[in-house]
C-alpha positions in Angstrom: -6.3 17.4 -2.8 -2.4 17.9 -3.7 -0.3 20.1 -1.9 0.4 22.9 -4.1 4.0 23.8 -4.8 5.7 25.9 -6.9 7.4 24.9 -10.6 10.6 25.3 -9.5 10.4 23.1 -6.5 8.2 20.8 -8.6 11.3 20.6 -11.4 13.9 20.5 -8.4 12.0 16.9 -6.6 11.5 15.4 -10.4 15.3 16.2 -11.5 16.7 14.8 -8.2 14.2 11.1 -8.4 15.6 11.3 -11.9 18.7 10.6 -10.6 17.4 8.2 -8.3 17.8 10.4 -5.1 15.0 13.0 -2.7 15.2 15.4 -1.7 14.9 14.5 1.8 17.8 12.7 1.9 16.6 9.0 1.2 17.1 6.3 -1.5 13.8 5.7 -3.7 13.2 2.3 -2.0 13.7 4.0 1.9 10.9 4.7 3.9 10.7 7.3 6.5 11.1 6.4 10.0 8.4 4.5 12.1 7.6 5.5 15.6 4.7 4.0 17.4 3.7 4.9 20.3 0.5 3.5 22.7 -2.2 4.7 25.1 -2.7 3.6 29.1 -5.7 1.4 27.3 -5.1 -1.1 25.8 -6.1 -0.6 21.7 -5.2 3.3 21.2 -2.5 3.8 19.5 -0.3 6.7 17.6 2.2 5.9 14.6 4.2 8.6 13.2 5.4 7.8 9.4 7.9 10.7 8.9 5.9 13.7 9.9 2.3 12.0 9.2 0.5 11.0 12.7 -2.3 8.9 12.8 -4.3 7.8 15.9 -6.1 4.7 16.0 -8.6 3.5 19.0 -10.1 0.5 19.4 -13.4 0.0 21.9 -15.3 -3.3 22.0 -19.5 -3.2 23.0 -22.4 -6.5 22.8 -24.6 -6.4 20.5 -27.0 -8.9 18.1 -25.3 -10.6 15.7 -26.4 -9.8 12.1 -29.3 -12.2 10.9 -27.1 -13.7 8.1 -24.2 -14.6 10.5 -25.4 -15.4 13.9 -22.4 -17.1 14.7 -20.3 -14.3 14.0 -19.1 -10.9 15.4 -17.9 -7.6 13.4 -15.7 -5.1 13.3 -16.9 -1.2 11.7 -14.1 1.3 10.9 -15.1 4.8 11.3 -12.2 7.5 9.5 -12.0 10.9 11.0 -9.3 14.0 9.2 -8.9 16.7 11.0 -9.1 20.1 9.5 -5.9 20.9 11.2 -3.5 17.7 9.5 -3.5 19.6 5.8 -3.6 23.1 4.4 -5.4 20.9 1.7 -8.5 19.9 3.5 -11.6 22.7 3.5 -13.4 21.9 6.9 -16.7 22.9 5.4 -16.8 20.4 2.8 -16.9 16.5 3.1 -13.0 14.5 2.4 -13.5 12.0 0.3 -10.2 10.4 1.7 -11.7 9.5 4.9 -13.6 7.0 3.2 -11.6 5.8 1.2 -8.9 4.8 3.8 -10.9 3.4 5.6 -12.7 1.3 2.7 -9.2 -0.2 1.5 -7.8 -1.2 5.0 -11.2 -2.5 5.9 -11.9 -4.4 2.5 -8.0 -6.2 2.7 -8.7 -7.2 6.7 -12.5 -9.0 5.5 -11.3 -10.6 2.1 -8.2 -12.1 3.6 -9.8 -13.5 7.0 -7.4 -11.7 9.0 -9.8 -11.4 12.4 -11.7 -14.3 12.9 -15.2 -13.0 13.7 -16.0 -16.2 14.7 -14.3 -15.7 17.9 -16.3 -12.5 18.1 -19.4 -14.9 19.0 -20.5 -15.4 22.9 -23.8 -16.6 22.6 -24.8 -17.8 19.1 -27.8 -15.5 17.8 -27.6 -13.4 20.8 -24.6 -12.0 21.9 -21.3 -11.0 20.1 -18.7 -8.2 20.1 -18.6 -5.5 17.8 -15.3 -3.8 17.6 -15.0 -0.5 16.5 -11.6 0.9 14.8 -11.5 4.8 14.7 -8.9 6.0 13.0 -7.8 9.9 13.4 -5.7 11.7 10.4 -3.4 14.1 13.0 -0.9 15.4 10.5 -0.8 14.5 6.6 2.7 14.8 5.2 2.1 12.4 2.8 1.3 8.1 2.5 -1.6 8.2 5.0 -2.7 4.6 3.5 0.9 3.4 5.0 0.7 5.2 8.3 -3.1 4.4 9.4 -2.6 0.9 8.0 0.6 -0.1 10.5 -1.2 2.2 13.3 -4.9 -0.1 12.6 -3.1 -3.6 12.7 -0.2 -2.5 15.8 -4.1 -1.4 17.7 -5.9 -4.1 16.8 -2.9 -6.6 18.0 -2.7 -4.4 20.9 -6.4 -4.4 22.1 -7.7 -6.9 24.6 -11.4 -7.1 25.6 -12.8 -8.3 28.7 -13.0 -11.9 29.3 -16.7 -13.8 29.1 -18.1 -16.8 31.0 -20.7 -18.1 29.4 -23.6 -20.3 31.5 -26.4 -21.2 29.5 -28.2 -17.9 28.0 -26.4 -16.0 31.0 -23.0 -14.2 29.9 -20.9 -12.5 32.6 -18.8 -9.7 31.6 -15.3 -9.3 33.7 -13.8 -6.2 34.5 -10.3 -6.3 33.6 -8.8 -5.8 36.7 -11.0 -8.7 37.7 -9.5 -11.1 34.9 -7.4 -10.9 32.6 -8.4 -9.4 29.4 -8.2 -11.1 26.0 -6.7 -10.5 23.1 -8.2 -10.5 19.5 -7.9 -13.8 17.8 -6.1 -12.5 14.5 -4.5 -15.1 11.3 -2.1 -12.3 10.2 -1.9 -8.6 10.0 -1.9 -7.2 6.1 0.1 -4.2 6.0 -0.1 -1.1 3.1 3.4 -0.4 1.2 2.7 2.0 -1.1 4.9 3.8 -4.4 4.8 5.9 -6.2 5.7 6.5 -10.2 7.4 9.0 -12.0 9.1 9.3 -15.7 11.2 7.1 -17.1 9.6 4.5 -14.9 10.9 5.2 -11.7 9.2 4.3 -9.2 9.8 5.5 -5.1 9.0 3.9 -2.1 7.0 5.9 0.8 6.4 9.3 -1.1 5.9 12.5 1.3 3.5 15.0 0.5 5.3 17.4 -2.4 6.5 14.0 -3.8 3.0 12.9 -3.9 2.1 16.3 -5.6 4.5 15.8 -8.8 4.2 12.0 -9.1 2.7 10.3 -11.9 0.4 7.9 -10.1 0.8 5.5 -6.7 0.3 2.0 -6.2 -0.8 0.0 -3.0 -0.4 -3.5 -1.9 -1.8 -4.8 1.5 0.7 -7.9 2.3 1.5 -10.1 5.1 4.3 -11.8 6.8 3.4 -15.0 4.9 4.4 -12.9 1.4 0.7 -13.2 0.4 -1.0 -10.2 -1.3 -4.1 -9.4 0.7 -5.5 -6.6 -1.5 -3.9 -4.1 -4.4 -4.6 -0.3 -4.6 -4.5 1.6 -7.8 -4.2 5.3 -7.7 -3.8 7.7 -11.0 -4.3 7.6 -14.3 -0.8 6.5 -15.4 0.0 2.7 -16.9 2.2 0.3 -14.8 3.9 -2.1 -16.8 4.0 -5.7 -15.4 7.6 -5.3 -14.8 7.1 -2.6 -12.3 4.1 -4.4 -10.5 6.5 -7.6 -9.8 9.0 -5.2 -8.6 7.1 -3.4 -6.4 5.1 -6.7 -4.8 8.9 -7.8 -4.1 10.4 -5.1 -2.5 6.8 -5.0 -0.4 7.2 -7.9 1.1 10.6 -7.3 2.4 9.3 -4.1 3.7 5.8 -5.1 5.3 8.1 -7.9 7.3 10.1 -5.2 8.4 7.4 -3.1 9.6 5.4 -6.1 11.6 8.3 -6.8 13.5 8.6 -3.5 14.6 4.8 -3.9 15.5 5.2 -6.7 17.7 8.7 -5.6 19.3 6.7 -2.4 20.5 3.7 -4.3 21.9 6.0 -6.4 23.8 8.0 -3.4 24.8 4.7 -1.8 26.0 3.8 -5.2 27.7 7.1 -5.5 29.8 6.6 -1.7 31.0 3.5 -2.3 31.9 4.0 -5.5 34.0 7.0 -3.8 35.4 4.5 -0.9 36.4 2.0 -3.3 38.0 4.7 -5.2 40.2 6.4 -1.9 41.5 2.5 -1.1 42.5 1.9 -4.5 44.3 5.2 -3.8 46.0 3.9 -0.3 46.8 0.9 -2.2 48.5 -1.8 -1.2 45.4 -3.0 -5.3 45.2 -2.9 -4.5 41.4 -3.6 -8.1 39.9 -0.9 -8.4 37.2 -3.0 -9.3 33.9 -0.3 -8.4 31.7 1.9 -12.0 31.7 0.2 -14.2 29.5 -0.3 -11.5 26.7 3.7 -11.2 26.9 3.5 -14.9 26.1 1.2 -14.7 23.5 3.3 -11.8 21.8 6.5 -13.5 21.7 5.1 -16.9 20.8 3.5 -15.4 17.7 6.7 -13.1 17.0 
């Protein structure tokens, strides 16, 4: 549901993109500012997109692999609002948002091969891991596609699970202060960079929530580093012409580079402070093993 405003404020944000301005102070191809921020676990994470907050956690379990794929794990999203991040959303009725969020960042990550699920498999038509994204809707001001895309792919490069060995039928599970976790085998990380369209074709980058209530219609592209389109989102009734669509696909790809790099500069921020952590403790006397080295490597090698 759109955030209802009044006419006036409705003609004031229309006037002012008219002239290619908002009225929060940005250009129409300026997004609002990124902050992400991570849990002591590895996998939870919180991105802030402006005022919007989402919360994404990541937990890993064995299970069967499905008959058709025995060679394969999986990964099931489960989408959570609260009643508390909108005036918009009625707790006593069912958002269809929730799935829908999760439906498009789910359906770019599977159609493009982004996690191999192969790597997933321990024992072939035993044993594989499931991984489970959650992702929470704290505060909607607006773009949640954006925001619970960048805070899904900065978990999901954040997340480690616990390292296997494999003898036989036998699999051992290692605690991760035991050995050192491991991260998810991942090809590239499709982000959402979404617009949105007004009159006299104008279209803005990022919209907020009262832009989002006045524009015309939105649309979403899921790209990678590589410039490749991993999946398009279509929202509204109104028609895009091709022009537009190029334009957009360009600017997202400048922007979706942006944003992963900011991604893996945080994880490798968070990486350092934790190894810094672990050494002060094994000065201390704590015997902490220090598991945190080779994911630093990893990070920067694939930076």
């Amino acid at each position: 549901m759109k955030e209802v405003i009044s006419k006036n404020e409705k003609d004031f944000i229309l006037s002012s993109i008219d002239k290619y301005t908002r009225i929060d102070g940005r250009s129409i191809t300026d997004m609002r500012s990124i902050k992400i921020e991570f849990g002591k676990s590895f996998g939870l994470v919180e991105v802030q997109l402006g005022k919007t907050r989402v919360y994404t956690s990541i937990t890993c379990d064995i299970v069967e692999p499905k008959p058709e794929r025995p060679n394969e794990g999986f990964y099931v999203f489960n989408t959570d609002i609260s009643p508390m991040s909108s005036v918009s959303v009625d707790p006593n009725r069912g958002n269809p948002l929730e799935n829908e969020l999760g439906r498009i960042i789910e359906k770019g990550l599977k159609e493009s091969r982004a996690i191999d699920t192969e790597s997933l498999c321990i024992i072939s038509g035993s044993k594989v891991w499931s991984i489970k994204i959650s992702i929470h809707i704290l505060d909607d001001c607006g773009n949640l596609l954006d925001c619970a895309s960048i805070s899904v792919i900065a978990a999901l490069l954040h997340f480690r699970k616990p390292d296997v060995t494999v003898i036989g039928n036998e699999a051992t599970i290692h605690p991760i202060d035991e050995r050192e976790p491991v991260p998810l085998s991942i090809h590239h990380t499709p982000i959402s960079i979404t617009f949105g369209f007004f009159p006299n074709e104008i279209m803005i980058v990022d919209p907020d929530n009262k832009e989002e209530s006045v524009m015309d219609g939105k649309l979403s592209f899921l790209v990678n580093i590589h410039k490749e389109i991993c999946g398009v989102s279509k929202g509204g009734g109104t028609s895009t012409s091709v022009h537009q669509v190029l334009k957009c696909s360009k600017i997202a790809v400048i922007k979706a580079a942006e944003i992963t790099l900011q991604i893996k500069e945080s994880i490798i921020n968070d990486i350092k402070t934790r190894q810094s952590s672990i050494n002060n403790n094994k000065r201390n006397g704590s015997g902490f093993r220090n598991n945190n080295s080779k994911n630093l490597e990893m990070v920067e090698h694939n930076k």
